[in-house]
ROMILUM-549102 format. One record per residue (C-alpha): residue in one letter; z, x, y. Coordinates in steps of 0.05 Angstrom, whole numbers, plus 5000, padded with zeros to 4 digits. Example, Ala and Ser with C-alpha at 12.3 -4.5 7.8 and 13.67 -1.06 7.14 Angstrom:
// ROMILUM-549102
REC / A / 5156 / 5246 / 4910
REC / S / 5143 / 5273 / 4979
// end
This chain:
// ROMILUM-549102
REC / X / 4254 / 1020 / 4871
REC / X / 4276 / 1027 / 4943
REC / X / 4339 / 0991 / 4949
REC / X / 4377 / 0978 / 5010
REC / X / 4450 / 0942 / 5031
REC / X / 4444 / 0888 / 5069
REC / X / 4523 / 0876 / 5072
REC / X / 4574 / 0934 / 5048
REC / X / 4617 / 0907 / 4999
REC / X / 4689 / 0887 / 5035
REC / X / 4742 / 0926 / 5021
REC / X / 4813 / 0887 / 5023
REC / X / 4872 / 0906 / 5052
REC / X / 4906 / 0899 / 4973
REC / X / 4859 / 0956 / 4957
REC / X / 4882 / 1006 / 5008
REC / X / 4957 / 0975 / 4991
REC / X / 4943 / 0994 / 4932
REC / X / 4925 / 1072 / 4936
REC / X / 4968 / 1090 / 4989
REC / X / 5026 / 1067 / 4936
REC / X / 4993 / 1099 / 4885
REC / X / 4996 / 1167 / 4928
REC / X / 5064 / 1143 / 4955
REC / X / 5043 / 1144 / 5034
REC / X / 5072 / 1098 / 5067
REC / X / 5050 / 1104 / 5148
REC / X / 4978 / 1090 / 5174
REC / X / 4950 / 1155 / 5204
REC / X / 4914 / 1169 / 5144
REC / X / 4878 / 1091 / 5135
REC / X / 4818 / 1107 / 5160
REC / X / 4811 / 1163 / 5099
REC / X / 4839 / 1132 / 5044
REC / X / 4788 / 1082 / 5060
REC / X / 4741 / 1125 / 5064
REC / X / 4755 / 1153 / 4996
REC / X / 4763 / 1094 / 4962
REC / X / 4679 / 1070 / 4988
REC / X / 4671 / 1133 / 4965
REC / X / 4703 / 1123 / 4895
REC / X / 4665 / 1048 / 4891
REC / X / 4593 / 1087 / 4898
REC / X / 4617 / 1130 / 4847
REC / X / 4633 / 1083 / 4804
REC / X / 4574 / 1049 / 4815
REC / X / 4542 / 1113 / 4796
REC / X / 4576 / 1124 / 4730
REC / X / 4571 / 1048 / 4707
REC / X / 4508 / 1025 / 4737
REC / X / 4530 / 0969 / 4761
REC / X / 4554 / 0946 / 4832
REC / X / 4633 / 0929 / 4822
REC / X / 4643 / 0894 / 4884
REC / X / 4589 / 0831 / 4914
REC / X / 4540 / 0849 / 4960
REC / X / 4472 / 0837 / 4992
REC / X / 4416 / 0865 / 4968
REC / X / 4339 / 0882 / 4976
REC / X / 4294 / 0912 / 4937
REC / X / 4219 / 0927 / 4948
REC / X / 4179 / 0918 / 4892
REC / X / 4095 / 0918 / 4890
REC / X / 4060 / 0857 / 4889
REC / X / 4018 / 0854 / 4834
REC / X / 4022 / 0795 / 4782
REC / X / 4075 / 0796 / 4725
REC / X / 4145 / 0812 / 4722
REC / X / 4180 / 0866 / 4758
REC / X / 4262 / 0877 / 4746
REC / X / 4303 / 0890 / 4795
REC / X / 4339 / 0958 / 4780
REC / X / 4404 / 0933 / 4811
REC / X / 4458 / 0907 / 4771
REC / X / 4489 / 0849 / 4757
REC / X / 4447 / 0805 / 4794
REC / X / 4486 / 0746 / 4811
REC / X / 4432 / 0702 / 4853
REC / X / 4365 / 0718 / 4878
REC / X / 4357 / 0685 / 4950
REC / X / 4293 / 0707 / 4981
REC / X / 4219 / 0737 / 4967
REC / X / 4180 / 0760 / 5033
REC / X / 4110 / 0804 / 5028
REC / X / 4109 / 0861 / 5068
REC / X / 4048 / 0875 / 5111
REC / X / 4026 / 0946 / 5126
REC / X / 4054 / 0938 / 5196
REC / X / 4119 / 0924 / 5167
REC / X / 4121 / 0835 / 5183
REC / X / 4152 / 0801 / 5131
REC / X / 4124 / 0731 / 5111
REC / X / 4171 / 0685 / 5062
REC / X / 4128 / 0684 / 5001
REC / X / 4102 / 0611 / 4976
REC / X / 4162 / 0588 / 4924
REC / X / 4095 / 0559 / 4872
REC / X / 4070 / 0634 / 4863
REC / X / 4133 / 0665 / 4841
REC / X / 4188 / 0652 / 4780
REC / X / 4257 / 0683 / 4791
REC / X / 4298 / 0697 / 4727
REC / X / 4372 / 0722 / 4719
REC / X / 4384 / 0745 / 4644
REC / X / 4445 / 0734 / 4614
REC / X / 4473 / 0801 / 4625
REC / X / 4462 / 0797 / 4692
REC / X / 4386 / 0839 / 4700
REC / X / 4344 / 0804 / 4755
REC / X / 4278 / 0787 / 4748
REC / X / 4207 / 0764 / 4789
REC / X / 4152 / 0737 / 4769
REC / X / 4092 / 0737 / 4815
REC / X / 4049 / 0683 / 4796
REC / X / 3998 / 0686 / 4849
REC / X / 4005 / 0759 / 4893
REC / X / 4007 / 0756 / 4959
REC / X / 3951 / 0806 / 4993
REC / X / 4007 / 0851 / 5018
REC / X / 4017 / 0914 / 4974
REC / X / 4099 / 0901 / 4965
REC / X / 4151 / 0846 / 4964
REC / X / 4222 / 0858 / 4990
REC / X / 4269 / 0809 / 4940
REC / X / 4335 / 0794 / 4968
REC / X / 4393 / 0783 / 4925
REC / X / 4469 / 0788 / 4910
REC / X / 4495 / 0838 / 4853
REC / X / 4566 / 0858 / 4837
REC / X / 4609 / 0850 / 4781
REC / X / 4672 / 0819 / 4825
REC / X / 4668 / 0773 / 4887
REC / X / 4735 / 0817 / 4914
REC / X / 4781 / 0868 / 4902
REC / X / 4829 / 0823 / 4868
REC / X / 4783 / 0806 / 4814
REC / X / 4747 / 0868 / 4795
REC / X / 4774 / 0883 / 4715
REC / X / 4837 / 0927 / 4719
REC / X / 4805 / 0983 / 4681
REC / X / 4745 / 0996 / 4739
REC / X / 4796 / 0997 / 4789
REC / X / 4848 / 1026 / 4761
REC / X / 4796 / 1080 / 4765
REC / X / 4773 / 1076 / 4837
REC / X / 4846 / 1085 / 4855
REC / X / 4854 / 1144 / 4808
REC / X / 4790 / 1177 / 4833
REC / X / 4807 / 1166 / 4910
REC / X / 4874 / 1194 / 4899
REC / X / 4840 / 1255 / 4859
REC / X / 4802 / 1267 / 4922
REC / X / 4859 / 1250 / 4965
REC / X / 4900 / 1306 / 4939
REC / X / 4848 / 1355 / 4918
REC / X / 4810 / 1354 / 4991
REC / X / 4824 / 1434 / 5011
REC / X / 4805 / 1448 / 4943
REC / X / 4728 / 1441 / 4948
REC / X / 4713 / 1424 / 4890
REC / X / 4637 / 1410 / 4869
REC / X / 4647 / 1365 / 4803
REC / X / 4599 / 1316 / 4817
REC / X / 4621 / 1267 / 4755
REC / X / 4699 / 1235 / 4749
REC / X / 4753 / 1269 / 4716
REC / X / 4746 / 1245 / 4641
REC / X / 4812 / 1193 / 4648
REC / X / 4780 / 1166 / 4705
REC / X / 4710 / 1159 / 4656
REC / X / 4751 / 1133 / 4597
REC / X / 4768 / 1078 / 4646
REC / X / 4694 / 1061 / 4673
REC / X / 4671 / 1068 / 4592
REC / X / 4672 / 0995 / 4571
REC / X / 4631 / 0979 / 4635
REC / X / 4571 / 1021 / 4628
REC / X / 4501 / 1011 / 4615
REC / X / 4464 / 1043 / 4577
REC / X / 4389 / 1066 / 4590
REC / X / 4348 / 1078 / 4535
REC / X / 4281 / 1115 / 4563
// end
């Protein structure tokens, strides 16, 4: 799976509101930072979870050979395109008869290639995330970005490698992560 952003998720103005009174700053010289640290704290979360918290655009390039094929990101919340991709790199929208899209319940996307198209890969387009904003991600996963970006925030001469979240911060991601079974 090669997946790429097509939009970064947006980051409100609430959520940098609501770090810099969670670290008690209250001028704007260090904006650009915090927000820096709390995209940071969003892939992270991503990482731990598996899912994308906040909505964005998505591709994915998957091969083209008849069946289904998932799409690794998660939660898929609509599938909006299928191109083939030549070896020259031109995209051509794939005919809608020779494919099946399918979002499960849980939110794992799905395509089913009826009829390949000649090109070795397809690039899928879709939008995944478990909030459309800030406002309406669940308190618990961020709760938890806040925490983490202030962690960094205040630990940033420290150098420290830890490449997982402080185990509050995980306690608070727990309920929202998938599970792989291999």
């Amino acid at each position: 799976m090669r997946r790429k952003l097509i939009s970064s998720p947006t980051l409100s103005v609430e959520a940098l509101d609501e770090l810099k009174q969670w670290l008690a700053i209250t001028t704007t010289r260090d904006d650009a930072a915090l927000t820096a640290l709390l995209r940071s704290s969003l892939d992270t979360c991503e990482g731990f979870t598996r899912q994308i918290p906040l909505s964005t655009s998505c591709e994915e390039v998957l091969p083209a050979t008849r069946g289904w094929h998932d799409i690794a990101t998660t939660p898929v919340q609509a599938i909006t395109s299928l191109v083939s991709i030549g070896s020259d790199g031109t995209r051509t929208d794939v005919d809608p008869g020779h494919y099946l899209f399918d979002i499960t319940a849980d939110g794992c996307g799905r395509i089913n290639l009826l009829a390949p198209p000649a090109e070795n890969r397809v690039a899928v387009r879709f939008t995944a995330g478990l909030a459309s904003d800030w406002n309406t991600l669940p308190e618990g996963l961020r709760h938890g970005m806040i925490r983490l970006a202030s962690y960094a925030y205040r630990e940033r001469n420290e150098g420290s490698t830890s490449r997982s979240p402080p185990a509050a911060i995980a306690a608070l991601w727990q309920p929202w992560r998938r599970m792989r079974i291999a």
